[in-house]
OpenMM code with the backbone's topology and positions (N, CA, C; nanometers):
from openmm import Vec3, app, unit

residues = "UNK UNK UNK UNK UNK UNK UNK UNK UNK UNK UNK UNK UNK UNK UNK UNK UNK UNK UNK UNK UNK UNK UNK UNK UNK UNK UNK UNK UNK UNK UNK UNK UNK UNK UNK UNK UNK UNK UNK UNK UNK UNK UNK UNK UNK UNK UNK UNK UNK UNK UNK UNK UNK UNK UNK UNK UNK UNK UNK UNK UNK UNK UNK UNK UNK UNK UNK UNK UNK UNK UNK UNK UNK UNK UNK UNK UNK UNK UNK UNK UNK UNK UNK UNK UNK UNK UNK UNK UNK UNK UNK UNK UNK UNK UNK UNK UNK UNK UNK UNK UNK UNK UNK UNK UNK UNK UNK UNK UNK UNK UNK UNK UNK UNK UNK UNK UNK UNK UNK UNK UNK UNK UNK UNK UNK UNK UNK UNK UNK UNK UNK UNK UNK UNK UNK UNK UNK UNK UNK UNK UNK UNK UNK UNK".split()
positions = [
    Vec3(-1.2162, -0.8308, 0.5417),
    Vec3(-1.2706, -0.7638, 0.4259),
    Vec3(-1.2508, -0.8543, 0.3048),
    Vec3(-1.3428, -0.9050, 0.2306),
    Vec3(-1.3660, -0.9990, 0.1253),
    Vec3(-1.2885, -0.9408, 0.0197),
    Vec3(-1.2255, -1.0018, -0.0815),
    Vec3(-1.1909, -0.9030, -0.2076),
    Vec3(-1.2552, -0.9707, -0.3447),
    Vec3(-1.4117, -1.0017, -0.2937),
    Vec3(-1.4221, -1.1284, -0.4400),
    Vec3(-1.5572, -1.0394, -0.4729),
    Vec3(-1.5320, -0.8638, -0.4893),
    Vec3(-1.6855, -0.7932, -0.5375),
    Vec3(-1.5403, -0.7811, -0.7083),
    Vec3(-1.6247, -0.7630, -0.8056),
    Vec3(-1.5909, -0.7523, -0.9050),
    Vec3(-1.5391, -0.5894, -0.9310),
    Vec3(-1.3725, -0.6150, -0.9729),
    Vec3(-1.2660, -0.5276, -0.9486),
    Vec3(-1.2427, -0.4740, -0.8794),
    Vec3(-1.2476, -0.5375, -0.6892),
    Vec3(-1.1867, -0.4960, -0.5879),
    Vec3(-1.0714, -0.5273, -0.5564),
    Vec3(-0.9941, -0.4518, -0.5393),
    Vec3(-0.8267, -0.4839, -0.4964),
    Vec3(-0.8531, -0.5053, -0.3446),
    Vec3(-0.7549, -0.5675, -0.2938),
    Vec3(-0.6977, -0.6143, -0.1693),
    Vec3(-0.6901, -0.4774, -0.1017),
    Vec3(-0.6674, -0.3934, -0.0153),
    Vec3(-0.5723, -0.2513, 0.0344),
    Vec3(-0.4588, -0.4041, 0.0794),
    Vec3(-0.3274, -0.2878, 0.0263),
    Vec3(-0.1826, -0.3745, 0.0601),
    Vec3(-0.1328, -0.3451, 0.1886),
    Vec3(-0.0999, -0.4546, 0.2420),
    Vec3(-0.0402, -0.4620, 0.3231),
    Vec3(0.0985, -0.5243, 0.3255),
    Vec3(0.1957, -0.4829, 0.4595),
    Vec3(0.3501, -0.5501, 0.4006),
    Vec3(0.3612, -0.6217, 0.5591),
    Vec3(0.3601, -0.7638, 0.5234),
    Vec3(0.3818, -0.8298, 0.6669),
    Vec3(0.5296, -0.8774, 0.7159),
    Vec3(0.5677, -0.7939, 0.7267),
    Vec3(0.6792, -0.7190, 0.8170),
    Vec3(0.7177, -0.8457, 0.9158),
    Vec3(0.8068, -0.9266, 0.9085),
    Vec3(0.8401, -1.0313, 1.0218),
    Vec3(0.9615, -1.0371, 0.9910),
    Vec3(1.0166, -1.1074, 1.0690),
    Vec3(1.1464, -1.1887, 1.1204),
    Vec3(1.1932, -1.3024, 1.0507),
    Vec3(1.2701, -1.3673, 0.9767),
    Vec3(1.2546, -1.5005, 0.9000),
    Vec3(1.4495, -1.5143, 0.9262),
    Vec3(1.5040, -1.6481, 0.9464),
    Vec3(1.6655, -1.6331, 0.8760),
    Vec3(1.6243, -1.6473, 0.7792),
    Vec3(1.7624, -1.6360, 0.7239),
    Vec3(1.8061, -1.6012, 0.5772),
    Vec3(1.7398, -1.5241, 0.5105),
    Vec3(1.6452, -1.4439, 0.5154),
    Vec3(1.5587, -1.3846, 0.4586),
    Vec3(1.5369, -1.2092, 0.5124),
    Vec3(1.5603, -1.1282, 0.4751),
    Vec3(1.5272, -1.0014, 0.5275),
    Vec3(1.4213, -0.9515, 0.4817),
    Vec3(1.3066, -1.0001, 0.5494),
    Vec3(1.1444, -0.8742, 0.4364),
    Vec3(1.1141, -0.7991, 0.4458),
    Vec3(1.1919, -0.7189, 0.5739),
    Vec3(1.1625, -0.6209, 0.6326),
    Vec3(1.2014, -0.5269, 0.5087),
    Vec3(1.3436, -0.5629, 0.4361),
    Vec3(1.3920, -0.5275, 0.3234),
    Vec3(1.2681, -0.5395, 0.1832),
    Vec3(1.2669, -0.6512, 0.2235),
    Vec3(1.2627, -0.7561, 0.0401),
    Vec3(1.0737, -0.7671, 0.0513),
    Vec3(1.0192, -0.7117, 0.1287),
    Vec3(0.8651, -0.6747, 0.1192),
    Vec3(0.8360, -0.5439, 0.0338),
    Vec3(0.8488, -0.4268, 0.1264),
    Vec3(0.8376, -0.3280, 0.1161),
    Vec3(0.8930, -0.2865, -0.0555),
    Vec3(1.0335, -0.3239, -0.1179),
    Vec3(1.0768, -0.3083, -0.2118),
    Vec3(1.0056, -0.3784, -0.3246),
    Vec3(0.9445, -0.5206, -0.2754),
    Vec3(0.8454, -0.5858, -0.3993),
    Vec3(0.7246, -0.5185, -0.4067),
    Vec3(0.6440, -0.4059, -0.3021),
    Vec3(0.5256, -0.3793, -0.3349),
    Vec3(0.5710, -0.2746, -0.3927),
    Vec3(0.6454, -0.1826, -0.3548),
    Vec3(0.6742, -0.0512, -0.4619),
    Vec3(0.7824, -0.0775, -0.5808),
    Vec3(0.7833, -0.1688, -0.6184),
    Vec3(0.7984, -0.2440, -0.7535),
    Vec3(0.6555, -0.2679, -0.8279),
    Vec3(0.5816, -0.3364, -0.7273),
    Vec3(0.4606, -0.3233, -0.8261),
    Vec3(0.3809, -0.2360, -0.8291),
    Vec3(0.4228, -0.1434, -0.7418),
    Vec3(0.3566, 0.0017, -0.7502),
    Vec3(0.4577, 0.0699, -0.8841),
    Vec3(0.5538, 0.0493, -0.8875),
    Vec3(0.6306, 0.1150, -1.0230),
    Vec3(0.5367, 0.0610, -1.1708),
    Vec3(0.5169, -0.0811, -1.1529),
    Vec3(0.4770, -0.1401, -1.2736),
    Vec3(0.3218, -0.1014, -1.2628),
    Vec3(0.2761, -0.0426, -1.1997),
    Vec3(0.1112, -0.0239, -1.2358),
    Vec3(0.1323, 0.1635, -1.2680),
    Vec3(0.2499, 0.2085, -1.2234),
    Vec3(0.2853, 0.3421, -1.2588),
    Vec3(0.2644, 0.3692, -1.4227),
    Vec3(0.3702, 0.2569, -1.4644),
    Vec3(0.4080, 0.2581, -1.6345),
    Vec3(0.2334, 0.2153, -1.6489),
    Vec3(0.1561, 0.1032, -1.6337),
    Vec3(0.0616, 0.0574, -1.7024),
    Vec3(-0.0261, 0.2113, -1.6898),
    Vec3(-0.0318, 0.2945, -1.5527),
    Vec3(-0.0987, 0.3720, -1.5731),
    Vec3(-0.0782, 0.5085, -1.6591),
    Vec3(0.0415, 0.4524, -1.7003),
    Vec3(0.0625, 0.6305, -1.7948),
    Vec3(-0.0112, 0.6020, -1.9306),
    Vec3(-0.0527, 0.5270, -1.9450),
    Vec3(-0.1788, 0.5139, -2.0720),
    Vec3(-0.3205, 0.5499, -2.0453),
    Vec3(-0.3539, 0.5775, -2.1314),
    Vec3(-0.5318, 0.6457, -2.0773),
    Vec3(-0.6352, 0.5575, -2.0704),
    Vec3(-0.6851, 0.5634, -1.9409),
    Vec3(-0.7954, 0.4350, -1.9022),
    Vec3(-0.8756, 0.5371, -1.8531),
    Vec3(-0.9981, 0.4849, -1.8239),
    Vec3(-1.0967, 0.5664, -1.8009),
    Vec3(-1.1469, 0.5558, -1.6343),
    Vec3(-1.1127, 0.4030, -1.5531),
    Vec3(-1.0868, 0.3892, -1.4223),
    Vec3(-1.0240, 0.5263, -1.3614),
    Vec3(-1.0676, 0.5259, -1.2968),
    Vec3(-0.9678, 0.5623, -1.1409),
    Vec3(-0.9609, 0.4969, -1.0323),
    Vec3(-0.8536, 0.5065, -0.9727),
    Vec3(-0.7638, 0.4342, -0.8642),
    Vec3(-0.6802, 0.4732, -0.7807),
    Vec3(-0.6757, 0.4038, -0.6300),
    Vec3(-0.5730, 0.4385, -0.5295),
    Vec3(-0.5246, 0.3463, -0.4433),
    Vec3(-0.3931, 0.3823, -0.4613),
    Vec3(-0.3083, 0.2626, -0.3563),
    Vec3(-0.3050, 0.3130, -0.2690),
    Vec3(-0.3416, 0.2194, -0.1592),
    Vec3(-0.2527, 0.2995, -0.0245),
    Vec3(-0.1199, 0.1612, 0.0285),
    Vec3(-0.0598, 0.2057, 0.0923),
    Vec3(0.0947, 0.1125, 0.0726),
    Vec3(0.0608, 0.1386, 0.2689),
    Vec3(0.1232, 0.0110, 0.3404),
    Vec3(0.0964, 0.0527, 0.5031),
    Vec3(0.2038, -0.0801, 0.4797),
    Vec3(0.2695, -0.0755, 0.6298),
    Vec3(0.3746, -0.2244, 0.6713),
    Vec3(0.3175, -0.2146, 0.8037),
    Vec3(0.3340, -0.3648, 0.8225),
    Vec3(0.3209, -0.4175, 0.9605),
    Vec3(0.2782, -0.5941, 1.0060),
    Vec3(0.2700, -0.6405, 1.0731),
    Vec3(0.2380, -0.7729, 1.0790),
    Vec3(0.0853, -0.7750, 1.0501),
    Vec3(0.0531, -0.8894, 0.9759),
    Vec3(-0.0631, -0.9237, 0.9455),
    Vec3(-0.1045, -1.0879, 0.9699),
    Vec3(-0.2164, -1.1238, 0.9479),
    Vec3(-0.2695, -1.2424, 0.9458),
    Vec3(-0.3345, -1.2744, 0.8005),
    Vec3(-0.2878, -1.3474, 0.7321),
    Vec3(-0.3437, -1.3638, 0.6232),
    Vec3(-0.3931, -1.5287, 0.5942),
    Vec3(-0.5122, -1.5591, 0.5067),
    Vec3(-0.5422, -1.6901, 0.5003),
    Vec3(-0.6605, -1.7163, 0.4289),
    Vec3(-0.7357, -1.7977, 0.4247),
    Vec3(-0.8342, -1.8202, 0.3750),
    Vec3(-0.9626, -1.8313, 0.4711),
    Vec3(-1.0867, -1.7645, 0.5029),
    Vec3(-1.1655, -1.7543, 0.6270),
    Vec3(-1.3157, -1.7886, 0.5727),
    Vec3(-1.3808, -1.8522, 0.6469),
    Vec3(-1.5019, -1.9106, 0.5865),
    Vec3(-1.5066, -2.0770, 0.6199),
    Vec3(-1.6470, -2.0933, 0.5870),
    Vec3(-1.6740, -2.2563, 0.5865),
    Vec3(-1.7041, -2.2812, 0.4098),
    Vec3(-1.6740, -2.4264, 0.3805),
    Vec3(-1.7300, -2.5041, 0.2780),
    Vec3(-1.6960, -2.4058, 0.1784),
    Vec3(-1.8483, -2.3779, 0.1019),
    Vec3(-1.8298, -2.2693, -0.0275),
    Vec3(-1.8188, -2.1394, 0.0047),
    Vec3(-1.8573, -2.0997, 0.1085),
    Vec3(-1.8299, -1.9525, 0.1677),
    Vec3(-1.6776, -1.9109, 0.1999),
    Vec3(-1.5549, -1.9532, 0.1507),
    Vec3(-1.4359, -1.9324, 0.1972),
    Vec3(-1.3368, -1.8176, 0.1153),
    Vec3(-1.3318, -1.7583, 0.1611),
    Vec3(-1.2532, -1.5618, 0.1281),
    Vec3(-1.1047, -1.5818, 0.1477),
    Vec3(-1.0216, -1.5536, 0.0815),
    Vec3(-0.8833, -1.5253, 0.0761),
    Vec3(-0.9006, -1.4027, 0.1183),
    Vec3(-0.8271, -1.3506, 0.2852),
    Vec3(-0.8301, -1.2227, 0.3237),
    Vec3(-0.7200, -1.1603, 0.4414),
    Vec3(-0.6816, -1.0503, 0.4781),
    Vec3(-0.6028, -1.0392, 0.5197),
    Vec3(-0.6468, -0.9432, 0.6690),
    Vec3(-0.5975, -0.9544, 0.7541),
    Vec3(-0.6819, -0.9053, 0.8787),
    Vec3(-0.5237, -0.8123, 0.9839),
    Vec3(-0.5518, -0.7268, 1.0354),
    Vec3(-0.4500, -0.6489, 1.1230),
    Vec3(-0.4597, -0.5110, 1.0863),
    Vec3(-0.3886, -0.4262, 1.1905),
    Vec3(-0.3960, -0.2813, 1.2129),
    Vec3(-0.3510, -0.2566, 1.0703),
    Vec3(-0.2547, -0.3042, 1.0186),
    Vec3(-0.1467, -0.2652, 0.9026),
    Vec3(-0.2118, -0.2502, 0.7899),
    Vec3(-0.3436, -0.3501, 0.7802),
    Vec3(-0.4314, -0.3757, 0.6872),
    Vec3(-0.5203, -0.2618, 0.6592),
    Vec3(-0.5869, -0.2357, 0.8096),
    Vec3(-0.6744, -0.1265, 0.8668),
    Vec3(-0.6252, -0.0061, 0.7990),
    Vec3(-0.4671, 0.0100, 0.8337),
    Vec3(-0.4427, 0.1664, 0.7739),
    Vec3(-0.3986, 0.1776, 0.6381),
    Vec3(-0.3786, 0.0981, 0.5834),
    Vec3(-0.3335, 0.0702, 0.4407),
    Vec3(-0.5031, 0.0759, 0.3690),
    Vec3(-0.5651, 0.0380, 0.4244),
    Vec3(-0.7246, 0.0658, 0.3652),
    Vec3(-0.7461, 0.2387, 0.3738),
    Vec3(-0.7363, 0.2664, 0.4887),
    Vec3(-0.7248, 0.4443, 0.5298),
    Vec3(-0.6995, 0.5218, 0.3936),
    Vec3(-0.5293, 0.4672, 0.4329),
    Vec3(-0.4847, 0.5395, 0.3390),
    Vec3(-0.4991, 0.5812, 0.1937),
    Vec3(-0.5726, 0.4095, 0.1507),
    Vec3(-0.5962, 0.4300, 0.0110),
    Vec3(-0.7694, 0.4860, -0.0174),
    Vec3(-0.7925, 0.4992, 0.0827),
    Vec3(-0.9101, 0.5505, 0.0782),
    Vec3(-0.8762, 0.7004, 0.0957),
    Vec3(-0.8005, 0.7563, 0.1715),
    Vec3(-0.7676, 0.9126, 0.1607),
    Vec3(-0.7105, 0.9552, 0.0280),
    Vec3(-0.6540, 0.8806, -0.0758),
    Vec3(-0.6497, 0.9263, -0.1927),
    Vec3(-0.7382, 0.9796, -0.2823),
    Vec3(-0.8521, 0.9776, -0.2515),
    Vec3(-0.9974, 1.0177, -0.2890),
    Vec3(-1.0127, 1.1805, -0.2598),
    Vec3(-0.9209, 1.1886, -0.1230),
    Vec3(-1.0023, 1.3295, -0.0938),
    Vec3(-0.8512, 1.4067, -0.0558),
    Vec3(-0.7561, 1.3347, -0.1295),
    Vec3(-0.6119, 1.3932, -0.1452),
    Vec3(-0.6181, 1.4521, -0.2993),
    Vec3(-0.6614, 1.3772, -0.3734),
    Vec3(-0.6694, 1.3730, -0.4760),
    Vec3(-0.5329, 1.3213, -0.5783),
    Vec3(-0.5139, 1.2456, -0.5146),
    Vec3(-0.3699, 1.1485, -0.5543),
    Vec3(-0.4326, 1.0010, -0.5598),
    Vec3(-0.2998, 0.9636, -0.6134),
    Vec3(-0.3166, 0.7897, -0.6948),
    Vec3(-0.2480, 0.6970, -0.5536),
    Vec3(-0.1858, 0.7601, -0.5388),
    Vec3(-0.0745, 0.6702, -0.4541),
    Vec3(-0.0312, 0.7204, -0.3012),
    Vec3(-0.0418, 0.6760, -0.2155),
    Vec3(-0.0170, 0.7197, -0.0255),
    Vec3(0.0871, 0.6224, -0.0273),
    Vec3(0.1940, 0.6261, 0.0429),
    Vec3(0.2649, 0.5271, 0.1368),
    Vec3(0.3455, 0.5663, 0.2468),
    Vec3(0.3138, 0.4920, 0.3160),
    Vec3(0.3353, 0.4930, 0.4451),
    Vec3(0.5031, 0.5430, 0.4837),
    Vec3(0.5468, 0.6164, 0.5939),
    Vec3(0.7099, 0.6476, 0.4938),
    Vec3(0.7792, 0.5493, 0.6012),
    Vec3(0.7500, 0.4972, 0.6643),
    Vec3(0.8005, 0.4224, 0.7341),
    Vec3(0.8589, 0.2474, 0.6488),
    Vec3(0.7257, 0.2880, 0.5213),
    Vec3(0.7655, 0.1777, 0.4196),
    Vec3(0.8998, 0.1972, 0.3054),
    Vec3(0.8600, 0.3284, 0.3013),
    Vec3(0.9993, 0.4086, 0.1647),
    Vec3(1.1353, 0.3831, 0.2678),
    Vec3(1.1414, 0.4564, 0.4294),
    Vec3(1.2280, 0.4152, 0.4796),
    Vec3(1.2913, 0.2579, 0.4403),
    Vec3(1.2027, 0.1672, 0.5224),
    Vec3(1.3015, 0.0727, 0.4997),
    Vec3(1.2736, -0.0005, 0.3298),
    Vec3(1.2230, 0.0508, 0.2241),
    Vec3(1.2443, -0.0484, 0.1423),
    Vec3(1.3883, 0.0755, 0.0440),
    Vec3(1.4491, 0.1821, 0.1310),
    Vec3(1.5275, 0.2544, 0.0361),
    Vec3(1.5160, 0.3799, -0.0106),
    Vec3(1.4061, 0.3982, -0.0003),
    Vec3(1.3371, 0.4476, -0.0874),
    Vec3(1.4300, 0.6417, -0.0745),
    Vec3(1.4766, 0.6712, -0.1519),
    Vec3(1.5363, 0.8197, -0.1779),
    Vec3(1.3991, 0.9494, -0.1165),
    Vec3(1.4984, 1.0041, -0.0235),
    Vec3(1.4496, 1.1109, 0.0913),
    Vec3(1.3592, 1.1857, -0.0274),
    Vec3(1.4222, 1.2446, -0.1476),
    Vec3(1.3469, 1.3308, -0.2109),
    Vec3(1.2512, 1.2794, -0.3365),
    Vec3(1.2261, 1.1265, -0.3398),
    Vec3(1.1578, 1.0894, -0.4446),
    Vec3(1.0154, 1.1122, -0.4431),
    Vec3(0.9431, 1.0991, -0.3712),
    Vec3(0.8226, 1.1986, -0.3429),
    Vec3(0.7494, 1.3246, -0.2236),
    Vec3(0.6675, 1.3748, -0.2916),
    Vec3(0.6384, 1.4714, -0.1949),
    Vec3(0.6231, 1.4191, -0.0229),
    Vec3(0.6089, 1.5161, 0.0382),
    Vec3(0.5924, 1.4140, 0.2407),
    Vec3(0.4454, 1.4876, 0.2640),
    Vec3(0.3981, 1.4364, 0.3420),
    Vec3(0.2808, 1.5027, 0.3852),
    Vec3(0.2343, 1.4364, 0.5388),
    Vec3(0.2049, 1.4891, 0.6461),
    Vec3(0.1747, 1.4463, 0.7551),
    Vec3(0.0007, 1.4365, 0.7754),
    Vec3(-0.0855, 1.3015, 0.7540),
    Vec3(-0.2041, 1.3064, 0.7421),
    Vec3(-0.2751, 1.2405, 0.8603),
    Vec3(-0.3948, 1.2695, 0.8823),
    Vec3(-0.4700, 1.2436, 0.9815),
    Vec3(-0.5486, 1.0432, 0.9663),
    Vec3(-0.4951, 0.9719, 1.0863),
    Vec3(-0.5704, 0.8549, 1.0174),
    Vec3(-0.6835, 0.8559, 1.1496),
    Vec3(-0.8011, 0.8169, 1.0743),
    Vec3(-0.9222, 0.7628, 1.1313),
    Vec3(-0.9089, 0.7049, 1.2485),
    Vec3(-0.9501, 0.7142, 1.3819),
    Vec3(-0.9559, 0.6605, 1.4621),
    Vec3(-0.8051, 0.6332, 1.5728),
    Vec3(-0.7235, 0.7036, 1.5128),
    Vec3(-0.5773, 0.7562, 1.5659),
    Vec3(-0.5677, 0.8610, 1.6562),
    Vec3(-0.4947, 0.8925, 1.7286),
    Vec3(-0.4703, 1.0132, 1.8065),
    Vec3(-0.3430, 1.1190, 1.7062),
    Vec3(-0.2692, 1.0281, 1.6760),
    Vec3(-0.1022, 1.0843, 1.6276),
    Vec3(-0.1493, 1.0547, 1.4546),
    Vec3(-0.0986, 1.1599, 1.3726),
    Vec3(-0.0893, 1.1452, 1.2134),
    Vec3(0.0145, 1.0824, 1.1882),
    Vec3(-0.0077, 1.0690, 1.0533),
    Vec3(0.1162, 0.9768, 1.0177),
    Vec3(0.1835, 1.0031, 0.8828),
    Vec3(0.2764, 0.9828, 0.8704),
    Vec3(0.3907, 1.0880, 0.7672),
    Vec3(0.3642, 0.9598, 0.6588),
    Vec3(0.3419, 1.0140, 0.5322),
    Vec3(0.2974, 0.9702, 0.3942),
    Vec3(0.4088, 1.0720, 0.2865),
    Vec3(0.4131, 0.9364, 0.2283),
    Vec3(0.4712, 0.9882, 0.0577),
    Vec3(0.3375, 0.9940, -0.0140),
    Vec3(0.3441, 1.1413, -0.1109),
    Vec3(0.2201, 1.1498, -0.1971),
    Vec3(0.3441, 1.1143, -0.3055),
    Vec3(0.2048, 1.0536, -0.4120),
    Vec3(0.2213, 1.0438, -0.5713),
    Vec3(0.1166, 1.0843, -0.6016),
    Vec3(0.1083, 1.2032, -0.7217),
    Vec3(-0.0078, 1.2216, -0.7432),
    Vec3(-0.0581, 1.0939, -0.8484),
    Vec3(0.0126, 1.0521, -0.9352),
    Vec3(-0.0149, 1.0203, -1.0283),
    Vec3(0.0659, 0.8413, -1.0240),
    Vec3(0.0386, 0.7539, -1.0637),
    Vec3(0.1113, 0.6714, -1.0224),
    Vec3(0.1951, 0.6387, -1.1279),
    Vec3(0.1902, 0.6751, -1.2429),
    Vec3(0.3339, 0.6703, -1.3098),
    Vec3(0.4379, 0.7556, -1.2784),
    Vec3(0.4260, 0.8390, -1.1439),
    Vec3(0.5738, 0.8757, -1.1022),
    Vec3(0.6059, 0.7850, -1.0047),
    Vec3(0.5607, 0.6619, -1.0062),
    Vec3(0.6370, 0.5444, -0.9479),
    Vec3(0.7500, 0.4990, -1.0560),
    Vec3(0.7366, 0.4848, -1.1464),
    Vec3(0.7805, 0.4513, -1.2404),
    Vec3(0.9329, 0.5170, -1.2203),
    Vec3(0.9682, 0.6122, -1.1327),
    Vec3(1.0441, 0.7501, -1.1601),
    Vec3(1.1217, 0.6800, -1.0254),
    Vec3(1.0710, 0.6790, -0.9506),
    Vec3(1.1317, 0.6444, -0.7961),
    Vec3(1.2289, 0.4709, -0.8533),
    Vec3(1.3628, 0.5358, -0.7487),
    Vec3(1.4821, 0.4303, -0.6938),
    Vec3(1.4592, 0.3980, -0.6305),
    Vec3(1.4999, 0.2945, -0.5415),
    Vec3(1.5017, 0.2513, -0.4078),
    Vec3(1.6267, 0.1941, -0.4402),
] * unit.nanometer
topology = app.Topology()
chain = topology.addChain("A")
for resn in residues:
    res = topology.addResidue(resn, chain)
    for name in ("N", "CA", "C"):
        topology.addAtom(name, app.Element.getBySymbol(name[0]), res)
């Protein structure tokens, strides 16, 4: 999926691997809902956009794909797939923000900092347990 149409975001993904010295399993998950905090604060001002994150972890493939001038910075895997889902079910949740809780798990994230909700993903058999935000400046609000 290309992200070069004018003001398309990426859907996030958290590529979840193995590294020494390095824990990202930790230190992923906690940098995207960091910048989910900081688009919280930017969003408590009045813009006339609307918007939705969806937050998903898992291994990905990421890179640059294409020949010559045709070449896309893009990111490809299931993790990607449902992190698109998700932020696309914010539309008909009517919330700003989905994440995956398997992501709040490991980035910390406090049992009661947002609502839980068990939602249906596209092309799945089994739902999958989501933190709602309605609004994304109650990121701003959340510890990890």
């Amino acid at each position: 999926m290309p992200f070069d149409r004018p003001g398309a975001l990426p859907p996030l993904a958290l590529p979840m691997m193995d590294a020494p010295k390095l824990d990202f399993d930790a230190f992923v998950p906690f940098t995207l809902i960091a910048i989910a905090n900081r688009i919280g604060r930017s969003a408590s001002r009045s813009y006339l956009a609307q918007f939705g994150i969806g937050l998903n972890g898992g291994r990905v493939i990421i890179g640059d794909i294409g020949y010559r001038e045709h070449v896309v910075f893009t990111a490809l895997g299931d993790a990607v797939n449902v992190a698109a889902r998700l932020q696309d079910m914010t539309k008909e949740l009517r919330c700003e923000v989905l994440i995956a809780e398997e992501v709040c798990r490991t980035a910390g994230m406090a049992a009661d900092a947002l609502s839980r909700r068990e939602v249906p993903i596209r092309g799945r058999d089994k739902t999958m347990e989501v933190r709602v935000a309605e609004r994304a400046s109650q990121m701003a609000a959340v510890t990890v």
